[in-house]
N, C-alpha and C positions, 0 to 999 in steps of 0.2 A: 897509874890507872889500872885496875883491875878489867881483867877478859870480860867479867861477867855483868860489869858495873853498870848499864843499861837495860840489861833484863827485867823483864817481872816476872816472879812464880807465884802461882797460886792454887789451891786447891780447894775439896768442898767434897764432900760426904754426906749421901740424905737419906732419908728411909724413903725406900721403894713401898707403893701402894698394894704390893700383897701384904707386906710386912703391917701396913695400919690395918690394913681387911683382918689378918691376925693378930692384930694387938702384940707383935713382937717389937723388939727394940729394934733402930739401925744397927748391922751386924757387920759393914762395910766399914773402911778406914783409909785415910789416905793425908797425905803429910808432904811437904813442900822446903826447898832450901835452897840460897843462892847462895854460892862461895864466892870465894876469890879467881876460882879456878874451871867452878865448872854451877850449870842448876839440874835440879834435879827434883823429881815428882814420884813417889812411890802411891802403888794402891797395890790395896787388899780385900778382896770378896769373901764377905761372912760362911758360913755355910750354910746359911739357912734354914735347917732342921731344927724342931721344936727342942729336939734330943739333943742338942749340940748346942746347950746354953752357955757354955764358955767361947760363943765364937765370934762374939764382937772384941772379947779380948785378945785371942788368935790375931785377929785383924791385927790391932791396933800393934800386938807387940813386934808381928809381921811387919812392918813399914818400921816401926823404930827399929828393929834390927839390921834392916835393908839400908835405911840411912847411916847408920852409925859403921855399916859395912865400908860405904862408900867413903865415908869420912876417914877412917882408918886406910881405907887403897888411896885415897889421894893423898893423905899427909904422906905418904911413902918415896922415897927419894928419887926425885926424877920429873916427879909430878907436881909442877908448879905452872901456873899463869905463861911466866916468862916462855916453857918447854911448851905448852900448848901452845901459845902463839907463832913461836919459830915453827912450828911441825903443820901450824896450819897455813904459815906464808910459801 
């Protein structure tokens, strides 16, 4: 039975109503994942400036890197289900 096996994660990303008042895209991002070991929710806040039109990608690559971060520190030795459970009895 996995630590996490009862969890739910979830996430949700919208465009804020200045951004439709500007006819901008959503420029926010955020991304969700349940392991075996642990869950985990990243976000990321666009920049908002008209001048800053690469920054829903920013976002977006922001939270993929953050997850992939953490994915990489837990696969790491030591860091299993079984270790979290004994550390948190």
């Amino acid at each position: 039975m996995g630590l996490m096996e009862n969890w739910i994660v979830a996430n949700r990303h919208v465009i804020g109503t200045s951004h439709i008042a500007r006819k901008q895209p959503c420029e926010d991002y955020s991304l969700s994942c349940r392991e075996d070991a642990f869950a985990l929710a990243v976000i990321s806040d666009g920049h908002g400036d008209p001048a800053c039109f690469r920054s829903g990608t920013g976002a977006r690559l922001a939270c993929e890197a953050a997850l992939a971060a953490v994915r990489v520190f837990a696969g790491t030795e030591g860091f299993t289900a079984d270790a979290m459970r004994a550390e948190w009895e």
